[in-house]
LUMGU-910577 format. One line per field, with one value per residue (C-alpha): residue in three letters; x, y, z. Coordinates in steps of 0.001 Angstrom, whole numbers. Example, Ala and Ser with C-alpha at 12.3 -4.5 7.8 and 13.67 -1.06 7.14 Angstrom:
<rs>
rest	[ALA / SER]
u	[12300 / 13670]
v	[-4500 / -1060]
w	[7800 / 7140]
</rs>
This chain:
<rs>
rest	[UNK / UNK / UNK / UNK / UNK / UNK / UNK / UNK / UNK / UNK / UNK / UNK / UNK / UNK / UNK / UNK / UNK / UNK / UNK / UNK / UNK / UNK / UNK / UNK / UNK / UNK / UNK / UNK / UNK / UNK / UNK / UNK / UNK / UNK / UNK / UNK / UNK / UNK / UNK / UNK / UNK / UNK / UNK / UNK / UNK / UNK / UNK / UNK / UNK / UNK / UNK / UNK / UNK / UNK / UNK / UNK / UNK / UNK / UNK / UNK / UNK / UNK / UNK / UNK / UNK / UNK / UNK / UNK / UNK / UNK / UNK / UNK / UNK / UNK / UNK / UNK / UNK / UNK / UNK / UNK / UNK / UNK / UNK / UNK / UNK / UNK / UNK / UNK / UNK / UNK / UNK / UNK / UNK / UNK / UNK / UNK / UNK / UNK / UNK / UNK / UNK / UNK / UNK / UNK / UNK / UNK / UNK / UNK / UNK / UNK / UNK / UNK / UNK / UNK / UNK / UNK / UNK / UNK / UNK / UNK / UNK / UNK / UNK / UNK / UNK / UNK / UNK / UNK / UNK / UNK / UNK / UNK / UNK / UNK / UNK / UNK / UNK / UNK / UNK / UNK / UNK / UNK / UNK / UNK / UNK / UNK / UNK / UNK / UNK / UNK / UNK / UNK / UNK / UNK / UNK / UNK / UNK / UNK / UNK / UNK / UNK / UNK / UNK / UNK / UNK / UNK / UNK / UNK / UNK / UNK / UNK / UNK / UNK / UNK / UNK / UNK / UNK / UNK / UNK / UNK / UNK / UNK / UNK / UNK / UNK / UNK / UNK / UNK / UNK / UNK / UNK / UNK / UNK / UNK / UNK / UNK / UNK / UNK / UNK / UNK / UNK / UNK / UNK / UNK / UNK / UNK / UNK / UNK / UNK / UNK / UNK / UNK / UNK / UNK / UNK / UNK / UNK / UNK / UNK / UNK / UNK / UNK / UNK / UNK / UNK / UNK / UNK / UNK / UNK / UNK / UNK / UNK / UNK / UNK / UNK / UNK / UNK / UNK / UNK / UNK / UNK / UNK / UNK / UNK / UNK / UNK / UNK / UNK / UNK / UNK / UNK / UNK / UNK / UNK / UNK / UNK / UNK / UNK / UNK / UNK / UNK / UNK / UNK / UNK / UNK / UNK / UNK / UNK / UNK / UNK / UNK / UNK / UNK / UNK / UNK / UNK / UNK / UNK / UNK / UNK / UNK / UNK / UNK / UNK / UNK / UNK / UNK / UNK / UNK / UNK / UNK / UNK / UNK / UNK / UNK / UNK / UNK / UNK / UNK / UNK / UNK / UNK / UNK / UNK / UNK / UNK / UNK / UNK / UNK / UNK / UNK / UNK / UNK / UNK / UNK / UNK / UNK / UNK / UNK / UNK / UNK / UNK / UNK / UNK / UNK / UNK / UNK / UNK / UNK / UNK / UNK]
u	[0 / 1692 / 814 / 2586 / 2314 / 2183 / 1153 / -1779 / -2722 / -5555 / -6895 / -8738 / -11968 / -12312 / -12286 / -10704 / -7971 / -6701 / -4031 / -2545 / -1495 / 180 / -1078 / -4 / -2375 / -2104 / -2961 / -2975 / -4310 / -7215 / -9242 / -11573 / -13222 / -14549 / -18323 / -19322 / -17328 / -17656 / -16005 / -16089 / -17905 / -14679 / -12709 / -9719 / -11428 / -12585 / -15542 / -15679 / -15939 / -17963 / -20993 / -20201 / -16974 / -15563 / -16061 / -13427 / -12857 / -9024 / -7237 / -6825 / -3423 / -1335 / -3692 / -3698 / -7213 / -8551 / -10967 / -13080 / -16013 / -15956 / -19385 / -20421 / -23499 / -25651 / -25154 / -24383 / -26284 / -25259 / -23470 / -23232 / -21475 / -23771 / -23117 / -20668 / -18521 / -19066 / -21253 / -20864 / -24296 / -24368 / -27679 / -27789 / -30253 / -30686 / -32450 / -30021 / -29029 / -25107 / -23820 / -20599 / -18536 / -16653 / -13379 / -13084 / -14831 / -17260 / -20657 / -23144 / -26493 / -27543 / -31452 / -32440 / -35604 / -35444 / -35514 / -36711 / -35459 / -38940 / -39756 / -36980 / -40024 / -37857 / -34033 / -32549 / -31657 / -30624 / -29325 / -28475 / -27639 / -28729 / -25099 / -26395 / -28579 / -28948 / -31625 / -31096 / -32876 / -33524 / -35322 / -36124 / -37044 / -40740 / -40784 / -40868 / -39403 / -38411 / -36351 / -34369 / -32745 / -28820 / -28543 / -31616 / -31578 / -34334 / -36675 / -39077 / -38666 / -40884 / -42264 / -42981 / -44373 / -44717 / -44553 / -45277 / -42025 / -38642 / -36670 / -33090 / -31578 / -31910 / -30097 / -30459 / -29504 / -26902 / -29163 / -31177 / -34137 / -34903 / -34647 / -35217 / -35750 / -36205 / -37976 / -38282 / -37825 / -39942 / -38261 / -40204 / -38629 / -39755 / -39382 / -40599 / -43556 / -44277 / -44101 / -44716 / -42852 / -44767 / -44082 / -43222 / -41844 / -42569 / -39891 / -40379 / -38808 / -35399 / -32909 / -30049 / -28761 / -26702 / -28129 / -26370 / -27203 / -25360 / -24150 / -27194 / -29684 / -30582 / -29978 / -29606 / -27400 / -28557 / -26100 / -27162 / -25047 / -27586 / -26539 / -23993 / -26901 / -25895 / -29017 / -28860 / -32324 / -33238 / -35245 / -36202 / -37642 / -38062 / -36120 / -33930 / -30754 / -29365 / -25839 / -24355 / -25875 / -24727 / -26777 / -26992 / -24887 / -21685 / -22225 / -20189 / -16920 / -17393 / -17417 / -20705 / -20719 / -20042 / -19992 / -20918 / -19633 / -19659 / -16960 / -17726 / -18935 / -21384 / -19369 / -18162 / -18834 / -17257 / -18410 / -16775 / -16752 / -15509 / -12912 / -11188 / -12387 / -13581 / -14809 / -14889 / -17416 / -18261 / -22339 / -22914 / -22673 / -22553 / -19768 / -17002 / -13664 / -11365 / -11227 / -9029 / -7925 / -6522 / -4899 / -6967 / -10666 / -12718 / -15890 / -16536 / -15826 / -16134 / -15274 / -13760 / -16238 / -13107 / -10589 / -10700 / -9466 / -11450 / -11459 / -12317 / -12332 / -11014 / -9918 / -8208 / -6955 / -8007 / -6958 / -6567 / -6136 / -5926 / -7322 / -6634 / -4394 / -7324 / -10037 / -7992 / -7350 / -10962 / -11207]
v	[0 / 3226 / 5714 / 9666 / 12807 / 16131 / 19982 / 22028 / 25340 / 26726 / 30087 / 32098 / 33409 / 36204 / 39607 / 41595 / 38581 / 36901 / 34808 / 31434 / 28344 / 25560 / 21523 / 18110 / 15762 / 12029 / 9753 / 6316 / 3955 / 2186 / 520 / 2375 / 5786 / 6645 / 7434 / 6369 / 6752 / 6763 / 6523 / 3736 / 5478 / 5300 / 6873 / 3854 / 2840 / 4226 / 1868 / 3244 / 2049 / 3014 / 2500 / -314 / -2071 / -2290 / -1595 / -2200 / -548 / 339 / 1294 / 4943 / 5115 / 2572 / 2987 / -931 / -2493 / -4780 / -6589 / -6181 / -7187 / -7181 / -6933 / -6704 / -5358 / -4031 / -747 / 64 / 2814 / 3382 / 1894 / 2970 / 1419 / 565 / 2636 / -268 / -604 / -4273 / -4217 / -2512 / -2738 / -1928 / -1668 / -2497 / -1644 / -5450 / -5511 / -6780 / -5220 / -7087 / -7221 / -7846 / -8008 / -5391 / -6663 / -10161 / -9134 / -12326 / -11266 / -12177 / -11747 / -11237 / -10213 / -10229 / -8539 / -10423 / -7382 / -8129 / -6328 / -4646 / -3898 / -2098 / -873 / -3414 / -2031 / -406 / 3434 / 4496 / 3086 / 4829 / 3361 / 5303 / 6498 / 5908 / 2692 / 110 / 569 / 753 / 2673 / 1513 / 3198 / 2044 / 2738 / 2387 / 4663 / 1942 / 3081 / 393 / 275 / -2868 / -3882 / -4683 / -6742 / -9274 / -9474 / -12020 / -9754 / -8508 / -4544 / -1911 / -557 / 3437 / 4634 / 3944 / 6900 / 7040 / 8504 / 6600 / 7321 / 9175 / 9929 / 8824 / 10684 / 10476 / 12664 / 11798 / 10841 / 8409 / 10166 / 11159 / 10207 / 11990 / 10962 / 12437 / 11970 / 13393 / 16957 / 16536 / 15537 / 13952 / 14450 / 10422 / 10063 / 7153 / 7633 / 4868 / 1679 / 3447 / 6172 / 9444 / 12343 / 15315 / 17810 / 18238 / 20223 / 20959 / 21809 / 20259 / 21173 / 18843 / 15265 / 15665 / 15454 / 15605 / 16560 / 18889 / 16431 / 18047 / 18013 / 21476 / 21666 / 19675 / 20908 / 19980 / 20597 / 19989 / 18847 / 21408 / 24589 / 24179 / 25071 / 24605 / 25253 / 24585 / 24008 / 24821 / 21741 / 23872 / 27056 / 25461 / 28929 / 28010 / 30250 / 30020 / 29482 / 29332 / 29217 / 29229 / 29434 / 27029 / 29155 / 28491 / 24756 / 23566 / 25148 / 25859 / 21982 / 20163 / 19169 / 15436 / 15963 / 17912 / 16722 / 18212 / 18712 / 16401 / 20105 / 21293 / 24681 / 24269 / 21991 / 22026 / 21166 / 19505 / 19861 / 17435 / 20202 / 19806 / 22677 / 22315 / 25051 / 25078 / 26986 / 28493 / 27880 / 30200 / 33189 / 30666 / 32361 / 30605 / 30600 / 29039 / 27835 / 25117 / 24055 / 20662 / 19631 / 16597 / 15670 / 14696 / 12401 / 12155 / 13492 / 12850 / 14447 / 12276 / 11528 / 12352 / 14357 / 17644 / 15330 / 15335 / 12167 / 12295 / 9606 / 10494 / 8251 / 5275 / 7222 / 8579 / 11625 / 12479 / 16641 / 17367 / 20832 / 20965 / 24186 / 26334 / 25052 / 26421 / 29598 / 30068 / 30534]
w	[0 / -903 / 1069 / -128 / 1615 / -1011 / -336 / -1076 / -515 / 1659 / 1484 / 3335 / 2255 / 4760 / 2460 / 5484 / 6383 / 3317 / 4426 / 2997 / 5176 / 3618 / 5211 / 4061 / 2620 / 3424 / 742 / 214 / -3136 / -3639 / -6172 / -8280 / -7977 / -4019 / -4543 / -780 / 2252 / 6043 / 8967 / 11656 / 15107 / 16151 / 13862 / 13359 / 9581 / 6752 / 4362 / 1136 / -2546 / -6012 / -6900 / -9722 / -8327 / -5060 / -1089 / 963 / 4684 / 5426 / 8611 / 8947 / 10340 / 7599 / 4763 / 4925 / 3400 / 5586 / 3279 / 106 / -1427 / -5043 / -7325 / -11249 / -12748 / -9428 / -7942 / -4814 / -3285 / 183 / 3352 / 6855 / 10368 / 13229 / 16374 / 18015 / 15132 / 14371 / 11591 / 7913 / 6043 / 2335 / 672 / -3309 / -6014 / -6572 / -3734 / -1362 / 1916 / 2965 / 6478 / 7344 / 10433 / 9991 / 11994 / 9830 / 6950 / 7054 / 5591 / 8867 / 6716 / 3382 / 2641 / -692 / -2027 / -5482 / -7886 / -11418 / -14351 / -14999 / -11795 / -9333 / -6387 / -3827 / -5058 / -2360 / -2526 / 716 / 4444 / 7554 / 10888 / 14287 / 15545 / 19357 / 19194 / 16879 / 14437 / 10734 / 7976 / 4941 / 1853 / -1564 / -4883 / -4084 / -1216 / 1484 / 4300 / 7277 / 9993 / 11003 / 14326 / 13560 / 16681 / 15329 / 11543 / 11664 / 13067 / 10632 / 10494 / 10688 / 7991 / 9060 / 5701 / 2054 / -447 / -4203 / -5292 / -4774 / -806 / -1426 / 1528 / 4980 / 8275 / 12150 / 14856 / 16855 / 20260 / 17561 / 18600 / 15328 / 11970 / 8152 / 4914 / 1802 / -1430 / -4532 / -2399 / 527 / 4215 / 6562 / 9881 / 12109 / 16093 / 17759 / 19860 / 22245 / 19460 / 16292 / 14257 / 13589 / 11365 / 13375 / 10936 / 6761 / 4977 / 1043 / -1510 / -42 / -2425 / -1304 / -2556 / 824 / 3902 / 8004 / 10922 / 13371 / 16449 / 18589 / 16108 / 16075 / 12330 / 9033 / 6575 / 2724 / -420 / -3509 / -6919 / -8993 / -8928 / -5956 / -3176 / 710 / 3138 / 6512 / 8558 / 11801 / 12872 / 16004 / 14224 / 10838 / 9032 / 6183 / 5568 / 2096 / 2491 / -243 / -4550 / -7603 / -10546 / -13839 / -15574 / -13329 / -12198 / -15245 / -14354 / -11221 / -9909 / -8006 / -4034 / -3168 / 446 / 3741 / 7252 / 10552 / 13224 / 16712 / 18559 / 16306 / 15784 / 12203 / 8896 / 5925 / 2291 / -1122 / -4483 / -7426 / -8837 / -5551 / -3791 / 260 / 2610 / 6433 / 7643 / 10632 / 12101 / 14348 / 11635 / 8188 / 7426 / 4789 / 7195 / 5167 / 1371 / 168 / -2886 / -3981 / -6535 / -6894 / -8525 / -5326 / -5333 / -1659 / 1673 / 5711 / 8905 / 11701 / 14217 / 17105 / 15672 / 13149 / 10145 / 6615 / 4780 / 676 / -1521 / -5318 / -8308 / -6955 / -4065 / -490 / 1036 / 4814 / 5558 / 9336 / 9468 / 13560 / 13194 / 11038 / 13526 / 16830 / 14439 / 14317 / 18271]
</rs>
């Protein structure tokens, strides 16, 4: 595994400050281009692959891969770690949802909706697993929307809705209180109410592909690829601030977002675009704090769940920038 270390330079974007700070970025090689990644809860592994090829899950510190799974004509559409670590759950538009345990790489359960060619309602679109308990989401092309329990995979899950339009994205807070999904630009905000799921927030139009929430819930930042839109919500007040737009014009040269990710505190988040581009950002004012500029094309991108390090996935590499020093800058 050859892992290189090269410089890039970051500049800040404040008109009244403009300064430039040089960091290293840590990369190491992989197979294929990074569509997907995430970080293990506790922030030792990365799982990432693309959507047609590979997933594999590597050790942060030596870059070393730790196992793969290798498929051919299904897509994958998302994957997520439950909250202890042990599990890595991919879920496929063939319909199947694959667990693994995510130490020996031994696939613990594979459930299979039996998708036919003419009829995808049962492929899988999205997953998301509660980062404090261990449910799982699960969306699909038909708009079901269920929720498993990763610590019984025979238990039949719940099924908390059905919609007419295809599920896209699924998030949860970080208490696992609450849960959102989106489709086809409405959010539906869930949270368990004795032993059934209600709807306690509607949000629409939501203009992001990207979807996370801040680490106390309090709001859900959404960047989309069109036009290069950030929003962030206040789940509390239900205002919207625009953060940042650009319009159709621009979106060709200017590069689309592939990822949003917020620090463990809440205070910043930073975003990612496929020209290389990322900008931390600070939440309290939604003010751009830094911009940086790399040298490489980007196709996804997540913050360490315990230290102030981005992870983005490119073509056939990974990149690590610790951003520490611009974060303490910002105090």
């Amino acid at each position: 595994m050859l892992i290189v270390f090269i410089m890039i330079t970051i500049t800040a974007c404040k008109p009244d400050d403009p300064q430039k700070v040089e960091l290293p970025i840590e990369t190491f090689d992989v197979v294929g281009e990074i569509k997907l990644l995430q970080w293990s809860p506790d922030g030792t592994r990365l799982a990432g692959g693309g959507h047609i090829n590979q997933l594999a899950v590597w050790d942060v510190k030596s870059g070393k891969e730790l196992f793969s799974y290798e498929f051919s004509d299904v897509w994958l559409s998302d994957i997520c770690w439950t909250n202890d670590g042990s599990q890595l759950i991919a879920a496929f538009e063939s319909g199947e949802l694959v667990v693994w345990n995510s130490s020996t790489g031994e696939i613990l359960h594979r459930i299979s909706e039996n998708v036919e060619f003419w009829n995808k309602s049962k492929a899988y679109t999205a997953v998301a697993c509660s980062p404090s308990n261990s449910l799982v989401a699960t969306g699909q092309a038909g708009g079901n929307f269920l929720i498993w329990d990763s610590s019984n995979w025979q238990k039949k899950p719940i099924q908390v809705e059905t919609h007419e339009t295809m599920i896209n994205n699924i998030v949860w807070t970080s208490d696992g209180a609450k849960v959102a999904e989106e489709h086809y630009g409405y959010l539906n905000l869930w949270q368990l109410s004795e032993s059934d799921y209600v709807v306690v927030q509607e949000m629409h139009p939501v203009s992001g592909e990207k979807l996370a929430f801040s680490p106390d819930g309090m709001f859900l930042l959404q960047a989309g690829t069109l036009f290069r839109s950030i929003h962030k919500w206040n789940v509390v007040t239900e205002e919207q601030s625009h953060i940042f737009w650009w319009g159709l014009a621009t979106m060709y040269v200017s590069g689309v977002n592939v990822g949003i990710g917020w620090d463990k505190t809440g205070q910043f988040f930073a975003t990612a675009e496929d020209n290389g581009r990322i900008s931390l950002w600070e939440n309290a004012t939604d003010e751009r704090l830094y911009f940086l500029r790399t040298p490489r094309h980007i196709t996804s991108m997540a913050w360490s769940p315990i230290e102030n390090v981005l992870a983005m996935g490119g073509r056939h590499e990974i990149m690590l920038i610790d951003i520490s020093d611009l974060v303490e800058k910002t105090h």
